[in-house]
C-alpha positions in Angstrom: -10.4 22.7 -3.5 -10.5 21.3 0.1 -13.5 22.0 1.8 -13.2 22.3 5.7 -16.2 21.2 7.3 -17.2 22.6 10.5 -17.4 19.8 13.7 -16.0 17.3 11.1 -12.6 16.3 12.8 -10.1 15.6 11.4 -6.3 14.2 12.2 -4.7 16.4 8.7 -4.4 20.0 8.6 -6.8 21.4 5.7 -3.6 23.2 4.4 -1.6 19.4 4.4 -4.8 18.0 2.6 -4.8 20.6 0.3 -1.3 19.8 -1.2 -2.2 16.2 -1.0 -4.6 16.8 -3.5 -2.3 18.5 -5.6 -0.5 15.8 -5.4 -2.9 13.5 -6.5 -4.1 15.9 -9.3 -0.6 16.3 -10.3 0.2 11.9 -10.3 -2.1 11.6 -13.3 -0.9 15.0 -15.0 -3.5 17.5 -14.4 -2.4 21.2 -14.4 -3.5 23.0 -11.1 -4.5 26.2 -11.8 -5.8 27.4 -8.9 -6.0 25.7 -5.3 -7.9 27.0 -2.1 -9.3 25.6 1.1 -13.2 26.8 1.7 -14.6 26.6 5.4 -18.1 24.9 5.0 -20.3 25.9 8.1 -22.7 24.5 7.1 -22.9 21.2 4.8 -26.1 21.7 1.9 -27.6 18.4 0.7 -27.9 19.7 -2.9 -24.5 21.0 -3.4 -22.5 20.9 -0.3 -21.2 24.6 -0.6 -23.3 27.5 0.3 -24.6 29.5 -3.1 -22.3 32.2 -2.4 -19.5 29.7 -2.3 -21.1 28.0 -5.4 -20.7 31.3 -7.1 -17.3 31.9 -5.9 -16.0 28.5 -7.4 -17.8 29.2 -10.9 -16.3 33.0 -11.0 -12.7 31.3 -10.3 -13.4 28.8 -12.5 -13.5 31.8 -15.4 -10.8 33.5 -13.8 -8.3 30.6 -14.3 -9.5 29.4 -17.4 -10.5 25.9 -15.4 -12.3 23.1 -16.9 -12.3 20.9 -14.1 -13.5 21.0 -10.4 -11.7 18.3 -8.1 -13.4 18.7 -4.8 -11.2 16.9 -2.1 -13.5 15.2 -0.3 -16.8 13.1 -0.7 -19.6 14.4 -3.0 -23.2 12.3 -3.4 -24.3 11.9 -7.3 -26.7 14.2 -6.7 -24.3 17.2 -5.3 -22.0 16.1 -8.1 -24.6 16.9 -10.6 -26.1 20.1 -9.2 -22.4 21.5 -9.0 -21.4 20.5 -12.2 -25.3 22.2 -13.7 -24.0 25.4 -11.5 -20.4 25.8 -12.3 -20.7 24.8 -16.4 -17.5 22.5 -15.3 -16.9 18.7 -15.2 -16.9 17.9 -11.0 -15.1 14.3 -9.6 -14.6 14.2 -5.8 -11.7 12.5 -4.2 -13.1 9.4 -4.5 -13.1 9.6 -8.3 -10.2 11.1 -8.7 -8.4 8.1 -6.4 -10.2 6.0 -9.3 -8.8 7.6 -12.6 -5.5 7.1 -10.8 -5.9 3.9 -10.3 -7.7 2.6 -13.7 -4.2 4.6 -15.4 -1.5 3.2 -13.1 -2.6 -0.2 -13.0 -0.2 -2.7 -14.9 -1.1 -6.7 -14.2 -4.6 -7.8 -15.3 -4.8 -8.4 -11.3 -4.8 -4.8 -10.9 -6.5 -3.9 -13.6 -9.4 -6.4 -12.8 -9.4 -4.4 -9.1 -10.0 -1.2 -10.9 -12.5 -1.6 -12.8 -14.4 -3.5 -9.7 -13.7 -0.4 -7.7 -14.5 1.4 -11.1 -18.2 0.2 -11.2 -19.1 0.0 -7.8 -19.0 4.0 -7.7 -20.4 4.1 -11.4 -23.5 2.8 -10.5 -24.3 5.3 -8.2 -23.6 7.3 -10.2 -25.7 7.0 -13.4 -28.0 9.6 -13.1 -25.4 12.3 -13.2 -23.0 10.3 -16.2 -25.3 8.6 -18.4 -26.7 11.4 -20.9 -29.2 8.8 -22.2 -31.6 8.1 -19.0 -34.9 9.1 -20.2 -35.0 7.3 -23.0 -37.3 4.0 -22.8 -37.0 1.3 -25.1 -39.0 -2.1 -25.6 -37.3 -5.5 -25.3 -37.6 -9.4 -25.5 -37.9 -11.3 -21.8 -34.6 -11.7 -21.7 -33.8 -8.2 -21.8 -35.8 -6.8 -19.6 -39.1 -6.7 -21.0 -41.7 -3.7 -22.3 -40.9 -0.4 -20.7 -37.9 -1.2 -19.1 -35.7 2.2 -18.5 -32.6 2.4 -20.0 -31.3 3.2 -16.3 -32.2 0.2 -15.2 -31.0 -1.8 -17.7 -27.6 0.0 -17.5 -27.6 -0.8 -14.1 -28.2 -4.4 -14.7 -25.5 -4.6 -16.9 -23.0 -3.1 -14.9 -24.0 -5.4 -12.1 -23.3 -8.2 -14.1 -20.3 -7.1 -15.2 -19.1 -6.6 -11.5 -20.5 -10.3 -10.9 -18.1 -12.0 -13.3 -15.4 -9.8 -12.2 -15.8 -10.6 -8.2 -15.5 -14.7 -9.5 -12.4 -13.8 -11.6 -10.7 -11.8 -8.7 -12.0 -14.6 -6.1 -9.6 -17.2 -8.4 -6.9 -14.4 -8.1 -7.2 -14.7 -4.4 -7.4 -18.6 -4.6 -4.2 -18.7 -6.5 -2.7 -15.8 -4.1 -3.2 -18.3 -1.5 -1.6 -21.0 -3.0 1.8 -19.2 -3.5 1.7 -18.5 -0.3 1.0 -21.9 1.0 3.5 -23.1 -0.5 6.0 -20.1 0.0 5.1 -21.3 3.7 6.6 -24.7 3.1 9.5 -23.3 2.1 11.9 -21.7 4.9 11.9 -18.1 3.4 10.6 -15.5 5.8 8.8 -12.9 4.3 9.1 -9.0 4.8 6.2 -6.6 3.6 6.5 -3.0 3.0 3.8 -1.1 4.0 3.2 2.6 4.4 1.5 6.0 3.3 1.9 6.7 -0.7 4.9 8.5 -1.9 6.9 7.8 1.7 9.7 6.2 -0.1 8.7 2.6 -0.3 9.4 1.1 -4.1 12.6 3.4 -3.7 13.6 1.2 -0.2 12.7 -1.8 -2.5 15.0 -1.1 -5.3 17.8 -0.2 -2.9 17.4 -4.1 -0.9 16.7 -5.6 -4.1 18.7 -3.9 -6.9 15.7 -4.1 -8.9 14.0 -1.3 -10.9 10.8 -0.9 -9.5 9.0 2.6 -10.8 9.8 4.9 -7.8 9.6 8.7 -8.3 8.1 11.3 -6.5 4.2 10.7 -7.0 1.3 10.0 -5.0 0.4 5.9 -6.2 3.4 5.3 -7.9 3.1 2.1 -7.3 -0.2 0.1 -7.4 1.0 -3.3 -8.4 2.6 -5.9 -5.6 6.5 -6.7 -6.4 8.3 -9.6 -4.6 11.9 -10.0 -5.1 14.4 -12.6 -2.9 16.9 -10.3 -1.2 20.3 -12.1 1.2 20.6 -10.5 4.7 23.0 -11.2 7.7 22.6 -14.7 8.9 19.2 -14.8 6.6 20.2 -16.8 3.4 17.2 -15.7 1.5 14.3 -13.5 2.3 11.1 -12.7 -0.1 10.4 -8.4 0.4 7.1 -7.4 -1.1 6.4 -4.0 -1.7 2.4 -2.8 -1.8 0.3 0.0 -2.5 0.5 3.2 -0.7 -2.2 3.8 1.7 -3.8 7.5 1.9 -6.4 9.1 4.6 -10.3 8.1 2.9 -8.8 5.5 0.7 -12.4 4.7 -1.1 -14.1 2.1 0.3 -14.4 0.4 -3.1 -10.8 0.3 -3.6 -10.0 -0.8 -0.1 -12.4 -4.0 -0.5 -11.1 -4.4 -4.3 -7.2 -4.5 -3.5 -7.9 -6.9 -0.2 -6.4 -9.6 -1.9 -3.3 -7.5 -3.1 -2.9 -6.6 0.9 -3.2 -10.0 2.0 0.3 -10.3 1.0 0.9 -8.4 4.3 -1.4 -10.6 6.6 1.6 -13.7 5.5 4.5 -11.7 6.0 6.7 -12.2 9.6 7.9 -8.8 9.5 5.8 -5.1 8.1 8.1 -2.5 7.2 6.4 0.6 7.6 7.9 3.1 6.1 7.6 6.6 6.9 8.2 9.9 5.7 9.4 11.3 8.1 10.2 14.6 6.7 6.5 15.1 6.4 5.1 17.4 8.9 1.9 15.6 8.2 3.4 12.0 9.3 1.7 11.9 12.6 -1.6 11.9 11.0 -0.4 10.0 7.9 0.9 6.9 11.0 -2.5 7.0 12.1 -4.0 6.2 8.5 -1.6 3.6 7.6 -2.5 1.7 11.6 -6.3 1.8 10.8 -6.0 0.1 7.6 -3.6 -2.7 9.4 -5.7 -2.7 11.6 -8.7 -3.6 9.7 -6.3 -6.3 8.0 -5.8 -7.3 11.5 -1.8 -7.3 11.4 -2.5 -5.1 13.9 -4.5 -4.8 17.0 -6.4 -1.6 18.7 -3.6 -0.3 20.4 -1.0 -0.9 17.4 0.7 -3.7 18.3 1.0 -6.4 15.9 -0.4 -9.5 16.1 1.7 -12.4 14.6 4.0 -10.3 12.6 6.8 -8.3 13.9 6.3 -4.6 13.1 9.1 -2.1 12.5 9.5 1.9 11.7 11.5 2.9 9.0 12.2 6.3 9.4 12.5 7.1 5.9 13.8 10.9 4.1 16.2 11.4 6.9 18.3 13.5 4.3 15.5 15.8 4.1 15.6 17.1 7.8 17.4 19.9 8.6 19.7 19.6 11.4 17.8 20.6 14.3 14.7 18.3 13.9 17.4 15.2 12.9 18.9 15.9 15.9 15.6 16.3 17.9 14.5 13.2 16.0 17.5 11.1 16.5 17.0 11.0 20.5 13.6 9.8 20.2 14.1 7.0 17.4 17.5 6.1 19.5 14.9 5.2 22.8 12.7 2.6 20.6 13.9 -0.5 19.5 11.4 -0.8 16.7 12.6 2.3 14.6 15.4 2.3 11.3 16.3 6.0 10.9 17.3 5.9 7.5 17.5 7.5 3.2 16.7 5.3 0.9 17.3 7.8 -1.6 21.4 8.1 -0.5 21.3 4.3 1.4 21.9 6.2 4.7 20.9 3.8 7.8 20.5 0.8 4.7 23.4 -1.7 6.7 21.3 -0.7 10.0 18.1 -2.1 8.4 19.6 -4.9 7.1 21.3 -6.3 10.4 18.0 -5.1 12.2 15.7 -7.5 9.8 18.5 -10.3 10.1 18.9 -9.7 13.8 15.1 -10.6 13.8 14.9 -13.1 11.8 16.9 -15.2 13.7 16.3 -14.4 16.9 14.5 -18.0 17.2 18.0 -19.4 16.6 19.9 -21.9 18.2 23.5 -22.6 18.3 24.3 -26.5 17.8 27.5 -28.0 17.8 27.8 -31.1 14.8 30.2 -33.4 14.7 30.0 -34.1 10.2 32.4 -36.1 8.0 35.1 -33.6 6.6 34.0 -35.5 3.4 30.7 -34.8 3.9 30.9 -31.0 1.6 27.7 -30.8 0.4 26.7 -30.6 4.0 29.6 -28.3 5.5 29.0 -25.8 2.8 25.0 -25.9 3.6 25.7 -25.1 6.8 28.1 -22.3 6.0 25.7 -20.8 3.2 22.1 -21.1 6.0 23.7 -20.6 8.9 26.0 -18.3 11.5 28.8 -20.8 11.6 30.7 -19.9 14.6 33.2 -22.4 14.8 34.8 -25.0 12.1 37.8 -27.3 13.7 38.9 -30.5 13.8 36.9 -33.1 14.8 39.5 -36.0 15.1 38.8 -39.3 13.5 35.7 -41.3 12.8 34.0 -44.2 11.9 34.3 -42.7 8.3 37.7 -41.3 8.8 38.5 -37.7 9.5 35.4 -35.4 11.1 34.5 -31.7 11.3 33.4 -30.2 14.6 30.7 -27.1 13.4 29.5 -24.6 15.9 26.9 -23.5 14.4 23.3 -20.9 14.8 20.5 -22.2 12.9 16.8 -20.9 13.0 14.3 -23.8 13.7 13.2 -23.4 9.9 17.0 -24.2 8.8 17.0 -26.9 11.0 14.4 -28.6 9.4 15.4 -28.2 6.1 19.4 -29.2 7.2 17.9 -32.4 8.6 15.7 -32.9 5.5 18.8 -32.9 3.6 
């Protein structure tokens, strides 16, 4: 259920949240069997639903044969417990059900490491409404705990070590992140990040640059893992695309903080894709998520505009429109510079992208004319494989016999590396 709390605003339509839930109680196989939206007027501390409303949930629960409550939106341990004493069913708020997506989807030990941080950091919160063996009390030696110490607290101390040894793990993560990138830095290749809400078509734009075969279907958090693949584009030789996790409207702060280092990736990159669906009729309000979290990465600043990077719109499910809002679409995307209309699922727009990216990429360029030996190949073909060769004539005779006279467009990253060679 979505709960629509009175003077709380909101960008989403409770009707648009409502099916995102679905959709995230659907992306880790739970059967839906019954869905509503309930108007809170007035928020309880105990329960967060009036008893009437408590009443109504528990008699729909019997109704529809339910054994477990999802709540879209934030419930404290003790409203979780009270509810789930109430109703006779299991409760988990958004938050918790973001998690059990998470902790399933997660691949690498990076990820899963991030998890189970995020994982613990709303466990312990949470121990008076999970743990079914808090009263007991139990003696110990010094170390742990001493006489009389709960089995709360020693829980609790547990799981804060646990989280302790996990934070140094994913802190050498981040060290090593940062050495790739150092030296990815050294080396000429620009890098291009995909950003943008879950399920708007990302890991299937990936695939179709790449070629690779990146999980890509229709679910909410398909992907959760970071991807990086070379891909060739007009006038760019090679270019590293990285594809990240979807964002979504009150991503939990745990997993926000826990997958910093995976979206550090973006903070490097010289151009963010953000990829939209634009099919959506939520993808106003979905923008608007996806801008705050950049913006707290600080790729981009308060008014949207990015900071170092350069950022473009990929307008994204284009084949999904009908013909009236494409065409209503198409005038405003053709007035902005920064927007790709474009299907990843059919390639529609994918040549568009792909001299949009190279176009900047090598906007920086220069065009240099070389005068090179004609036996000099190794050189020649460089130039020919880096760079926008223009022109390639004869250059008459040299010092070291016949020459080659090369018009050519390099970026100042190419140039470097040509007179490195």
């Amino acid at each position: 259920m979505c709960p629509d709390i009175r003077g709380q605003r909101r960008d989403e339509d409770p009707e648009a949240r409502l099916e995102e839930a679905k959709g995230l109680a659907l992306a880790i196989g739970i059967v839906v069997a019954h869905s509503f939206v309930l108007p809170v007027r007035e928020v309880k501390p105990n329960t967060l639903f009036g008893e009437g409303q408590v009443q109504r949930i528990a008699t729909d629960c019997e109704l529809h044969e339910a054994e477990l409550v999802i709540v879209d939106g934030a419930l404290s341990p003790i409203q979780q417990r009270n509810l789930e004493e109430k109703i006779g069913r299991k409760v988990i708020d958004r938050t918790g059900l973001i998690l059990e997506i998470f902790g399933e989807r997660a691949a690498t030990a990076e990820g899963r490491l991030q998890v189970e941080l995020a994982h613990l950091d709303y466990q312990q919160s949470r121990l008076v409404r999970s743990w079914t063996h808090l009263e007991r009390q139990r003696g110990g030696f010094g170390f742990l705990g001493g006489p009389g110490e709960t089995q709360i607290e020693a829980d609790r101390r547990m799981i804060r070590d646990r989280m302790g040894r996990l934070r140094r793990e994913l802190e050498q993560v981040r060290k090593t992140r940062e050495l790739h990138r150092k030296r990815r830095g050294r080396a000429p290749w620009p890098v291009i990040a995909l950003v943008g809400y879950t399920n708007a078509g990302k890991s299937t734009l990936f695939n179709r640059l790449t070629g690779a075969d990146v999980m890509a279907e229709d679910l909410l958090f398909a992907t959760l893992d970071p991807t990086m693949r070379a891909i060739t584009l007009p006038g760019v030789e090679k270019a590293i695309l990285s594809d990240t996790v979807g964002f979504i409207s009150d991503l939990p702060t745990q997993l926000v903080a826990a997958f910093r280092a995976t979206l550090e990736e973006v903070t490097a990159a010289d151009i963010v894709l953000h990829v939209r669906d634009i099919a959506n009729p939520d993808n106003a309000a979905q923008k608007k998520q996806v801008l705050n979290i950049l913006q707290d990465l600080g790729v981009v600043d308060e008014t949207g505009q990015a900071q170092d990077a350069v950022l473009l719109e990929v307008w994204n499910k284009w084949d999904k429109l009908s013909a009236e809002q494409a065409e209503a679409l198409a005038e405003i995307a053709d007035q902005q510079d920064d927007v790709i209309r474009m299907s990843a699922q059919t390639g529609e727009g994918i040549d568009a992208l792909g001299e949009k990216l190279g176009k900047v990429l090598t906007s920086g360029a220069r065009t240099l004319s070389l005068t090179i030996s004609a036996s000099d190949g190794a050189r020649i073909a460089w130039l020919h494989q880096h760079g926008e060769v223009l022109a390639d004539e004869d250059g008459g005779e040299g010092e070291d016999g016949p020459m080659r006279q090369i018009e050519v467009r390099l970026t100042e990253k190419e140039l470097g590396r040509f007179e490195a060679l």
